[in-house]
C-alpha positions in Angstrom: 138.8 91.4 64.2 142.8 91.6 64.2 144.1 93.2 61.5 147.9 92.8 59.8 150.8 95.7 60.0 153.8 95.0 58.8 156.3 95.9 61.4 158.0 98.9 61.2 162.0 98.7 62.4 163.6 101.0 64.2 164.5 104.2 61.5 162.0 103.1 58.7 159.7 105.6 59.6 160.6 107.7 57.3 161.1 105.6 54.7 157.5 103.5 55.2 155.6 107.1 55.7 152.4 105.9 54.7 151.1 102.3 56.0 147.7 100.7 55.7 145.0 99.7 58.3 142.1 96.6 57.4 139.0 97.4 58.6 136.1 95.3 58.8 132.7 97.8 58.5 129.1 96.9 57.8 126.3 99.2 56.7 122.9 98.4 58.1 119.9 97.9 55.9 117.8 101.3 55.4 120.5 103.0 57.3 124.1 105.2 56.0 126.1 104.9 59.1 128.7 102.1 59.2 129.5 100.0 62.3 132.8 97.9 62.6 136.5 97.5 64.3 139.1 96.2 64.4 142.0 95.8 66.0 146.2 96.3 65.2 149.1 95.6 67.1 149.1 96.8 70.6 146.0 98.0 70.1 142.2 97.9 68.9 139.2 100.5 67.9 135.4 100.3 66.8 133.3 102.6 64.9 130.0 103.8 66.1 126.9 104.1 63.9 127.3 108.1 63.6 131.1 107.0 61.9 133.2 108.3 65.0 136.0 105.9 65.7 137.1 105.2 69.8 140.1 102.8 70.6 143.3 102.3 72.3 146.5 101.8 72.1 149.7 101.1 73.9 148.2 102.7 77.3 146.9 105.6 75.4 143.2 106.5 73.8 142.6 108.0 70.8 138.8 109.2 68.8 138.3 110.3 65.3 135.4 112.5 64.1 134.9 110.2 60.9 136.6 107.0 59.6 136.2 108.0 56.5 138.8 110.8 56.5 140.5 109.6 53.2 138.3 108.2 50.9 138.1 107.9 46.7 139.4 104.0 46.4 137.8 101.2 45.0 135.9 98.3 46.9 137.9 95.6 47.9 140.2 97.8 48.7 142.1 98.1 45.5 143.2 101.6 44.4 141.2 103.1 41.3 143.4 104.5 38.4 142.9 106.1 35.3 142.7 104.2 32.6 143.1 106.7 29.9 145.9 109.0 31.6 148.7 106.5 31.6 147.3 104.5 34.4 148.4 107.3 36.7 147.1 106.0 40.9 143.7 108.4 41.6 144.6 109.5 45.3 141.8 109.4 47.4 140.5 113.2 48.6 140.2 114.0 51.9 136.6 114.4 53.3 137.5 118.4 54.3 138.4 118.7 50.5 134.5 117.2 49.7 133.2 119.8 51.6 135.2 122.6 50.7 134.2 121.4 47.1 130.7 121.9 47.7 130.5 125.0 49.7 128.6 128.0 48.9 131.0 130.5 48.0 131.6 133.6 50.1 129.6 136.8 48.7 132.3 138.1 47.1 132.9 135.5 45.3 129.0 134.8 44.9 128.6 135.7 41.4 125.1 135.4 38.5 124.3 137.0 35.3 120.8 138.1 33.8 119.0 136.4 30.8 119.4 139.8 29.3 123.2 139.8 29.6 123.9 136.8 28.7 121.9 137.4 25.1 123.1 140.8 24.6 124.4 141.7 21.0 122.5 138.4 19.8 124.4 136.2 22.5 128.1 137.7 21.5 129.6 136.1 24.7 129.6 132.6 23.1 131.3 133.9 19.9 134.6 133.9 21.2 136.7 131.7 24.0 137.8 134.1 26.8 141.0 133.3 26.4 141.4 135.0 22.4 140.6 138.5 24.0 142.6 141.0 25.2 143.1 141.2 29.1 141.1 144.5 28.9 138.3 143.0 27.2 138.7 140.1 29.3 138.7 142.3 32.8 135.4 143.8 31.5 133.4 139.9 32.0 133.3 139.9 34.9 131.8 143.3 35.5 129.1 142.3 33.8 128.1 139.9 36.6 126.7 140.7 40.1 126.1 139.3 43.4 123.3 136.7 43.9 121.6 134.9 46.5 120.9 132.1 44.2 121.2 130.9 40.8 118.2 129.9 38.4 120.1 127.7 35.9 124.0 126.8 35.6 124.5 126.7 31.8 127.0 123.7 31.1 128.7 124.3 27.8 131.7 123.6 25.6 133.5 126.3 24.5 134.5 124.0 21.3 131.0 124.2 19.9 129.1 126.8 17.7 128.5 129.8 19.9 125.4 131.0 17.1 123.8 127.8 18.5 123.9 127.9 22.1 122.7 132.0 21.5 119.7 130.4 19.5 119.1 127.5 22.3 118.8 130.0 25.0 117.0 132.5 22.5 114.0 129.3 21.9 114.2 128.2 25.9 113.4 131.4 26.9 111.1 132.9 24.9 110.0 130.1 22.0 106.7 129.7 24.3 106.2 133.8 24.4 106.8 134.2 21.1 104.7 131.2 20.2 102.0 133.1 22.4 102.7 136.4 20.6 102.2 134.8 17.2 98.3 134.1 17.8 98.0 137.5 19.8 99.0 140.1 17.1 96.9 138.8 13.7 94.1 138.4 16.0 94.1 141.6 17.2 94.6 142.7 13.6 91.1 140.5 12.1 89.1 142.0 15.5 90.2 145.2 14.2 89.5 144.5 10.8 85.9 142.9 11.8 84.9 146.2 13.6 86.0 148.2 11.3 86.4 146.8 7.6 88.0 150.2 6.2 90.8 150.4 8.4 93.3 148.8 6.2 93.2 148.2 2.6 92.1 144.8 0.9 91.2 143.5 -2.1 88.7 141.7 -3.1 88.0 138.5 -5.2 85.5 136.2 -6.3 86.6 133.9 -9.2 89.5 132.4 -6.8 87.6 128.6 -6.9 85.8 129.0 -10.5 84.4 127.2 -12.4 83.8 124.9 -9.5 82.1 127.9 -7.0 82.5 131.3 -6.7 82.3 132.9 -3.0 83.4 136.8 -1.7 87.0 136.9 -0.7 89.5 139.3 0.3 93.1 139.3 0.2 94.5 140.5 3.8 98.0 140.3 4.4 98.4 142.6 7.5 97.2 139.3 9.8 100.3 137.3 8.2 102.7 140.8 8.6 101.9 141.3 12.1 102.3 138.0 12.8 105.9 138.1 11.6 106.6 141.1 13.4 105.2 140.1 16.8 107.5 137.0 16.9 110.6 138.5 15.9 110.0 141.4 18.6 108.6 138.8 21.0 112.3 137.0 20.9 113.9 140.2 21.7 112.4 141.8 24.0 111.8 139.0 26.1 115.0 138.8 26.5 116.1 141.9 27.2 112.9 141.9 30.0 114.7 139.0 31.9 116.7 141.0 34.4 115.6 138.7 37.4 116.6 135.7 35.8 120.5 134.7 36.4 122.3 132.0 35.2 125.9 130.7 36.1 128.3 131.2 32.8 131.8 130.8 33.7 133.5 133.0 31.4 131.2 135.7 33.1 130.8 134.6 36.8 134.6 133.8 37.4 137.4 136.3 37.0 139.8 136.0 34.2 142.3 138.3 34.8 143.0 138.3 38.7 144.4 135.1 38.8 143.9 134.8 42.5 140.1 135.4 42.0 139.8 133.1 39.4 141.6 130.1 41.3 139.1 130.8 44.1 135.9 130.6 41.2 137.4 127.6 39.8 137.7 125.7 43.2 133.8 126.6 44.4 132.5 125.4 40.9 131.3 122.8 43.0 129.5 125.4 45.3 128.3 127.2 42.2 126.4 124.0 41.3 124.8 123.6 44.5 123.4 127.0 44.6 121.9 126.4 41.1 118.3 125.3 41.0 118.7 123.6 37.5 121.8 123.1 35.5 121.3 123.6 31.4 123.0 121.1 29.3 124.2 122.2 25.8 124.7 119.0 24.3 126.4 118.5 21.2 129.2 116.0 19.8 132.1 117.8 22.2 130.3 117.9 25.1 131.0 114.4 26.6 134.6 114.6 25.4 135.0 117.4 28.0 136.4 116.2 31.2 135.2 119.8 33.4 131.5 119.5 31.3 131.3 116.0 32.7 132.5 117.5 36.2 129.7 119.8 36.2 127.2 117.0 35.8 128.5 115.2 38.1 128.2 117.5 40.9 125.4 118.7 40.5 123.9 115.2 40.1 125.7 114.5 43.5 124.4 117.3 45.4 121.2 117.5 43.8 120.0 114.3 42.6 116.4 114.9 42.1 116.6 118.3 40.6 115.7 119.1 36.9 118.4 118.4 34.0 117.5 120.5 31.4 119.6 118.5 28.2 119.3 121.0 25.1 120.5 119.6 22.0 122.5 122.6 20.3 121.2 120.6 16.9 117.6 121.0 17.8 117.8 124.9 18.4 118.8 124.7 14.6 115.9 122.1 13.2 113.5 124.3 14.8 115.5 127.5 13.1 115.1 125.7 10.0 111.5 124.8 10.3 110.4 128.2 10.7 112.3 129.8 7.8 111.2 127.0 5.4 107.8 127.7 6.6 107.5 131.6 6.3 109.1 131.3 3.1 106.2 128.9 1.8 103.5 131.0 3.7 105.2 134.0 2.8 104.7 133.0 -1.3 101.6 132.0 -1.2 100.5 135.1 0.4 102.5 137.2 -2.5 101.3 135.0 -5.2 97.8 135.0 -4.5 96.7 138.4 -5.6 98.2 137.2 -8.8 96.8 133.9 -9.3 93.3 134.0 -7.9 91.6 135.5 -11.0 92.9 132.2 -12.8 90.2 129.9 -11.3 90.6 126.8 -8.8 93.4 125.2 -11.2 96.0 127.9 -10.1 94.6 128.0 -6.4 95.4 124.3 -5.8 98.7 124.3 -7.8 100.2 127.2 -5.5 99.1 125.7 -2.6 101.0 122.7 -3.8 104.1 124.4 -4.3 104.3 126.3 -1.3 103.4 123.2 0.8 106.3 121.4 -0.9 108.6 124.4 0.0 107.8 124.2 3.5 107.9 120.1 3.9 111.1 120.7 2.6 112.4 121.9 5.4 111.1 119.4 7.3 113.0 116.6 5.2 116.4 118.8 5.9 115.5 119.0 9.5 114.4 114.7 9.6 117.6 113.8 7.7 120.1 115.9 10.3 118.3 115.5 13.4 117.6 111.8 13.2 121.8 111.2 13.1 122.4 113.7 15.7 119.8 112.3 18.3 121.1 109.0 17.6 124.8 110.0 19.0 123.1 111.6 21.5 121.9 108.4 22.4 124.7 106.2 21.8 126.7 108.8 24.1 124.8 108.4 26.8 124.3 104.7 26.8 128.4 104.6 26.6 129.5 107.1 28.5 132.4 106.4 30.7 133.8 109.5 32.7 137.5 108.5 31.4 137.3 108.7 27.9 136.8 112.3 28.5 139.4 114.4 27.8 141.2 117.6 29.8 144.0 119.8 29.1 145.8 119.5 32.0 147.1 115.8 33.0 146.9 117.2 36.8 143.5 118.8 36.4 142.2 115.3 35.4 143.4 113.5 38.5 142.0 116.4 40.4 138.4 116.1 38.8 138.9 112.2 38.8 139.4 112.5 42.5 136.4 114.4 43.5 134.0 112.6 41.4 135.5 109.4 43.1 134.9 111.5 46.4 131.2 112.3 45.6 129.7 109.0 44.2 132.0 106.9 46.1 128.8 106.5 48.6 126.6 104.7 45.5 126.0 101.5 45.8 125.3 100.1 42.3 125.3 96.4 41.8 129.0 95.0 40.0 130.4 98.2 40.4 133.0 99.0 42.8 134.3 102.7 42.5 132.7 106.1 42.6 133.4 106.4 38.8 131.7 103.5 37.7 128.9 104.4 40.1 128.7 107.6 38.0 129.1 106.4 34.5 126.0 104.5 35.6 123.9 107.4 36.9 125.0 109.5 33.4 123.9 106.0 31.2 120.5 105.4 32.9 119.2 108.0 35.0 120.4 110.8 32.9 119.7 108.6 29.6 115.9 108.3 30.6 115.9 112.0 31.5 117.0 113.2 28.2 114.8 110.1 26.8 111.8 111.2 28.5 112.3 114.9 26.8 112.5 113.6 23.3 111.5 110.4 22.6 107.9 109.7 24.4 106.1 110.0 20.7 106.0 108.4 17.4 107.2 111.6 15.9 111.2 112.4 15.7 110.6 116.0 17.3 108.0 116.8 20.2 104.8 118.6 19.2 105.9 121.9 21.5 108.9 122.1 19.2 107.1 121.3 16.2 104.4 124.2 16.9 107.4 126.9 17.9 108.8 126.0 14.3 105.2 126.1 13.2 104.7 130.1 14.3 105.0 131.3 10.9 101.3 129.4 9.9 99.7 131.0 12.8 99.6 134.2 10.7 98.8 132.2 7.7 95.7 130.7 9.5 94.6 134.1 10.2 95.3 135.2 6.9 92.9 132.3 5.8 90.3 133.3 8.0 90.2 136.7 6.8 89.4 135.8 3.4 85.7 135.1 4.3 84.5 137.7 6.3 82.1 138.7 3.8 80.6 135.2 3.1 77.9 133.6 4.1 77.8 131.6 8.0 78.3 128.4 6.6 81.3 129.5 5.0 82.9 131.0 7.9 82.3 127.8 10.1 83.6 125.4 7.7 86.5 127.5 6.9 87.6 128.0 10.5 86.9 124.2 11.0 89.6 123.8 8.1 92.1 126.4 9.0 92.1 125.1 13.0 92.9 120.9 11.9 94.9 122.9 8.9 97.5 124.2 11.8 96.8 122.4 15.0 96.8 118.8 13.4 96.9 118.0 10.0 100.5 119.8 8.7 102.1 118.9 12.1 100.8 115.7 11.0 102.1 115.8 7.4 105.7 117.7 8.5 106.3 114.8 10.9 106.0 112.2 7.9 108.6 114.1 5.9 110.5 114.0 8.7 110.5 110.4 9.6 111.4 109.8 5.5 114.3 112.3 5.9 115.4 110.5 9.3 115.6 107.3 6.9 118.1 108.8 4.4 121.6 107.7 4.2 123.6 109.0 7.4 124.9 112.5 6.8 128.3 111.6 8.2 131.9 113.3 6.8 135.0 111.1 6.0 135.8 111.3 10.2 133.0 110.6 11.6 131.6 114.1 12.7 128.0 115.6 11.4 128.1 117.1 8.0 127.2 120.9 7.9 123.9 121.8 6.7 124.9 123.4 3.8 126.8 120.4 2.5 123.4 117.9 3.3 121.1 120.5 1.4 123.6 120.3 -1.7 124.2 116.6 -1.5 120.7 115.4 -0.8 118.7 117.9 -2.2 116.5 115.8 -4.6 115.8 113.4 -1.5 114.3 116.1 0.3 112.4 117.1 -3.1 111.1 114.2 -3.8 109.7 114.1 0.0 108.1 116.9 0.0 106.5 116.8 -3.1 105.1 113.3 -1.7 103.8 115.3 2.1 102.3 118.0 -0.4 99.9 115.7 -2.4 98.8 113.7 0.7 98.4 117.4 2.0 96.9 119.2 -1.1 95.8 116.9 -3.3 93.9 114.3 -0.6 93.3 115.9 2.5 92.4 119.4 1.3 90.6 118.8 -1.9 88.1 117.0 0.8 88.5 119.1 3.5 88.4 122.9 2.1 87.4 122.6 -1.7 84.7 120.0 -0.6 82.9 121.3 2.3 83.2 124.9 1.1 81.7 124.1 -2.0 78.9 122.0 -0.7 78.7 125.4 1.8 78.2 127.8 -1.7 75.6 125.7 -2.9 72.6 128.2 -3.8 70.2 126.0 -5.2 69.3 122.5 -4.7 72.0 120.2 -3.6 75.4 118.0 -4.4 75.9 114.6 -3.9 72.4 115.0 -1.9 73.9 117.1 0.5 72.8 120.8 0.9 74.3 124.0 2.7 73.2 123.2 6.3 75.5 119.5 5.5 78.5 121.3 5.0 79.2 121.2 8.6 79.1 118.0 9.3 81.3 117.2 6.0 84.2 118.9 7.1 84.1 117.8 10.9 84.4 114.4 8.9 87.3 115.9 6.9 88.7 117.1 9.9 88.3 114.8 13.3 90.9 111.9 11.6 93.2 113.9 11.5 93.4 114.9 15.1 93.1 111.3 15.9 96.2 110.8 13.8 98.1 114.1 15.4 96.8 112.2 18.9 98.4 108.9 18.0 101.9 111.0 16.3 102.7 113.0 19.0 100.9 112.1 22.5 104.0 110.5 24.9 104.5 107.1 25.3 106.4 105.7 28.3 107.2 102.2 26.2 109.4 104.5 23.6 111.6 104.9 25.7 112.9 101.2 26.4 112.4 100.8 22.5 114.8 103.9 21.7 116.9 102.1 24.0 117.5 98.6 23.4 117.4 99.4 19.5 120.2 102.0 20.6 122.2 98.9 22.5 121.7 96.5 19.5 122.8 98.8 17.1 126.1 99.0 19.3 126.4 95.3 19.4 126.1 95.4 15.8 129.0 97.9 15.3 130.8 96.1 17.8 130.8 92.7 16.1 131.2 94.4 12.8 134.4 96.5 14.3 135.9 92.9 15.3 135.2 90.8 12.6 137.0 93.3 10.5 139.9 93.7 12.5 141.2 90.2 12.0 144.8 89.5 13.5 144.5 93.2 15.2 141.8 92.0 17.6 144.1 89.1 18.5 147.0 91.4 19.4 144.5 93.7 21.4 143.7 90.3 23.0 147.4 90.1 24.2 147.3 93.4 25.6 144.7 93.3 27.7 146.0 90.0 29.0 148.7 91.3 29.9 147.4 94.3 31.3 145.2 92.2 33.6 148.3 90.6 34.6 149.8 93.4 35.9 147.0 94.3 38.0 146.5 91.1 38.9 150.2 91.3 40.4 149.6 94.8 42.1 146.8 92.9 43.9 149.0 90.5 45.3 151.9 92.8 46.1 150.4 94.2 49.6 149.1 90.2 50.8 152.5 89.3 50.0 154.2 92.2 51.8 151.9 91.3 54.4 152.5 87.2 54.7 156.6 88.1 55.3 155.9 90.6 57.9 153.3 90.0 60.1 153.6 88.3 63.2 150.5 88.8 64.6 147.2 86.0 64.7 145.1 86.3 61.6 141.7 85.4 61.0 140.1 83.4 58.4 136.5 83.9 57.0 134.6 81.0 57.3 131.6 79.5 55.1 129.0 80.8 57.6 130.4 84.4 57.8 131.7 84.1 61.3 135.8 84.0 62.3 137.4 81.2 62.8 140.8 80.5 64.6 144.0 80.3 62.6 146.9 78.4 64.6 150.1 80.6 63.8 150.6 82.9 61.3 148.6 82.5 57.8 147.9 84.5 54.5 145.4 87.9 54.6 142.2 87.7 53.2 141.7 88.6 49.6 139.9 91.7 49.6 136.0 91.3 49.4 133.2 93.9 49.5 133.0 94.5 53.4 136.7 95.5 53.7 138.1 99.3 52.9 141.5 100.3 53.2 142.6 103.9 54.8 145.8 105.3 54.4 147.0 105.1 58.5 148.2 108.7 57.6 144.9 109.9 57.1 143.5 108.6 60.5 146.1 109.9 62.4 
């Protein structure tokens, strides 16, 4: 197919240095190799299906090792620019830049650093940006790296945000399951021991605790609740001190920041950072998509790595589960105080401290509800809207830079309606990364998964041995329907109940300050604190008052029955009465928290419609603004519009040469004489003739 050149005259040459070649190329189905030519004056070429180009010209022969050697534009051949920078012309990158980008840096350069590094000093690396130290504080990072072979996890962060909570995200990623593990461990070990040998710690006993209604042997334990509190906080640290073999990419750490030549060669193999990194770690909060390198990271790694895990952890979530575990020990923690003290007063006292202390804990689950709710739902509404340049960057040419290789590296996408490599990867970010971080946290009914809500839960693993240990000198029946209690107590029916007070906190005003950003905790506890009150009190009689009186009070009392029966039912019933008590609420912790692949589309389009609403609400407020916007774009379309037709123009005065036209059925047909190019369509790209010579 010919192709147009305007002619150059003799001593343009260097004035035109850079003129442009139309190729005609099409990309079998099921197949990534392009075939084509074309020809130019004096001249022609084709491309071969492995992308090496072989032609002629004046006499001469010539063969390139790709036709792709500059690429980065837009279909159609139109030039992509940056919208947000002052519509500044993305060049394309060359394809030896695209794989210098990506390539594994040399060993020197090669750097990781330990789990137990990084969370040294209670994670003291995120406390302060790099570039507030002094240079000799600053030429002691990157000692504390070393030389790897690979990397486990590439930890994508924004220097902007809280440095406590990325410490605490990587503190509950690492070791919430150990320490979750430890939690049932210790205060078992401690009731075995206390089994085998009842005088190896000191309890007292009680009998009165549920008079007038029964009495029954008790004994008040604490050491199962103690050693429960001490395992997790030891299993937390020393975990992470234990991960040695562990190594994550941090950049402050991995990449020099004092020899400047050293650091320019970290920052330009970030790229080959990523691809030696088996997962990448996202530490998502409000600032992260507003950073144009974050994005970068994602992007490369997507692009290299498509299939491997993306680990998005909500900074906001580290601190909900934070929160549910002090709220909890502290309402564990008083009941356990308080019940030497109250249990002589009979079953009136018993079931008003276990109300309180339930309240205390739901609580916290209202708090956590209320902020967690908001800050999901931007994570959302992020994700669904992300577009790569509303993010900003410090440097204007470190934008163009990052603009160009994520052109470069997604440029290959083929995505229905969109025609550059950006748009390709705002779509990747928007759906494929959307229903990853979807699939994470909103497969169930409940705002927060169930492994999240039994790491926050840890505290009432010691409080269910606690429980257990009250009866170990009462009868059989006792024992068996207590445990049946304490096991739906911990496993089901709070989880149960704390979800509720969460999904009333979630429905609570917005906790939103005057721009826009999340309120801090300590301002929503002293704003909304009778919300949360009243929420928990509401969880604690469902809990207490309903579910327990049944339950426990019920079955253990029909369990302490000596002599003849109540209600008809005698000792040997008790059983079966509390696996009644107890088997609906498992069924309701099933239906709660067990994933559901619908959610996700629901969390979705009720995301999408909510923008639509804002949207419409945004305009119809605007009024006479909206119009002027109007005008703007018009005439920004305009403009493009004319920097479309510039190069046909240019073309139509100076070409001399025969020119095709398309016809209906997709074949050429003959033009007599010279006639106008071709708009651009979807099976033409434009090189630079530069870059193919």
């Amino acid at each position: 197919m010919a192709a147009p050149v305007p002619p150059v005259r003799q001593g343009d040459e260097k004035k035109r240095p850079t003129e442009y070649l139309r190729l005609t190329i099409s990309a079998p189905k099921k197949q990534e190799s392009f075939l084509g030519g074309g020809s130019f004056v004096g001249g022609s070429f084709s491309l071969d299906g492995a992308g090496a180009a072989l032609g002629s010209f004046m006499g001469g022969s010539f063969s390139l090792k790709s036709p792709s050697a500059k690429i980065g534009v837009g279909g159609g051949g139109r030039p992509i620019h940056d919208t947000r920078g002052g519509g500044r012309k993305i060049r394309p990158l060359r394809k030896r830049d695209l794989e210098a980008m990506t390539k594994i840096p040399d060993p020197e350069i090669r750097r990781g650093v330990c789990v137990a590094e990084v969370m040294k000093n209670a994670g003291s690396i995120f406390k302060n940006n790099p570039n507030s130290l002094e240079e000799e504080d600053k030429a002691k990072l990157f000692d504390r790296s070393e030389n790897v072979e690979s990397i486990d996890a590439f930890v994508s962060h924004c220097w902007g945000s809280s440095g406590v909570h990325k410490w605490l995200a990587l503190l509950i990623e690492e070791a919430g399951l150990v320490a979750l593990l430890a939690s049932f461990c210790s205060p078992l070990v401690v009731y075995l021991a206390q089994v085998a040998w009842p005088d190896v710690l000191p309890n007292l006993p009680f009998r009165d605790a549920f008079a007038p209604l029964f009495r029954v042997n008790q004994l008040w334990s604490p050491w199962e609740f103690v050693s429960c509190l001490i395992a997790i906080v030891m299993a937390f640290k020393l975990t992470t001190n234990w991960i040695t073999r562990k190594f994550y990419f941090l950049d402050c750490l991995c990449i020099h920041q004092t020899d400047i030549k050293r650091k320019i060669e970290g920052i330009q193999h970030l790229g080959g950072f990523v691809a030696m990194s088996k997962a990448i770690y996202i530490m998502w909060d409000d600032l992260y998509f507003t950073r144009l390198w974050c994005v970068y990271e994602i992007a490369v790694f997507k692009a290299i790595k498509p299939k491997a895990p993306v680990r998005i952890i909500p900074l906001r979530l580290s601190m909900a589960i934070v929160i549910l575990v002090v709220f909890l020990c502290c309402g564990a923690a008083a009941y356990v105080a308080l019940f030497p003290v109250l249990a002589p007063f009979g079953i009136a006292t018993f079931m008003l401290a276990a109300f309180g202390c339930s309240a205390l804990a739901l609580f916290g689950g209202a708090l956590v509800g209320h902020d967690y709710a908001a800050t999901k739902q931007r994570m959302v509404t992020q994700l669904l809207k992300f577009d790569i340049q509303s993010a900003e960057c410090f440097s204007p040419d470190d934008r163009m830079e990052i603009f160009r290789k994520v052109e470069a590296l997604f440029h290959a996408v083929k995505l229905p309606g969109h025609t550059s490599g950006l748009d390709a990867f705002n779509e990747v970010v928007r759906n494929k990364l959307g229903t990853q971080m979807l699939e994470n946290l909103e497969q169930q009914r409940a705002l927060i998964p169930y492994r999240f809500v039994a790491i926050g839960s840890m505290p009432f693993v010691g409080f269910f041995f606690f429980g257990v240990s009250w009866f170990r000198d009462a009868s059989l029946y006792t024992q068996v329907v207590f445990f049946f209690y304490m096991s739906s107590f911990v496993v089901s029916a709070f989880p149960v109940t704390l979800a509720l007070c969460m999904e009333l906190g979630s429905r609570l005003p917005e906790a939103m300050d005057e721009d826009g950003n999340a309120m801090p905790l300590k301002t929503m506890l002293w704003d909304h604190w009778r919300s949360y009150a009243k929420i928990s009190i509401l969880g604690a009689s469902l809990f207490i008052l309903v579910w327990t009186s049944f339950a426990f009070v019920g079955a253990v009392g029909i369990a302490n029955v000596k002599d003849g029966t109540v209600l008809g039912l005698n000792r040997s019933d008790s059983i079966w009465v509390s696996i009644i008590c107890c088997f609906p609420v498992h069924v309701l912790a099933y239906w709660v928290f067990w994933p559901r692949k619908e959610a996700i589309e629901r969390t979705r389009q009720m995301s999408l419609l909510q923008q639509s609403s804002a949207t419409l609400s945004e305009r119809s407020e605007s009024g006479e603004d909206g119009e002027d916007e109007e005008d703007e774009e018009d005439e920004e379309d305009k403009e493009d519009k004319e920097d479309e037709e510039a190069p046909r123009a240019r073309s139509k005065t100076s070409s001399f040469i025969h020119q095709p036209e398309i016809g209906e059925d997709g074949e050429d047909e003959e033009a007599l004489g010279p006639g106008p190019t071709p708009a651009p369509s979807a099976n033409y790209v434009w090189f630079p003739r530069d870059g193919l010579t």
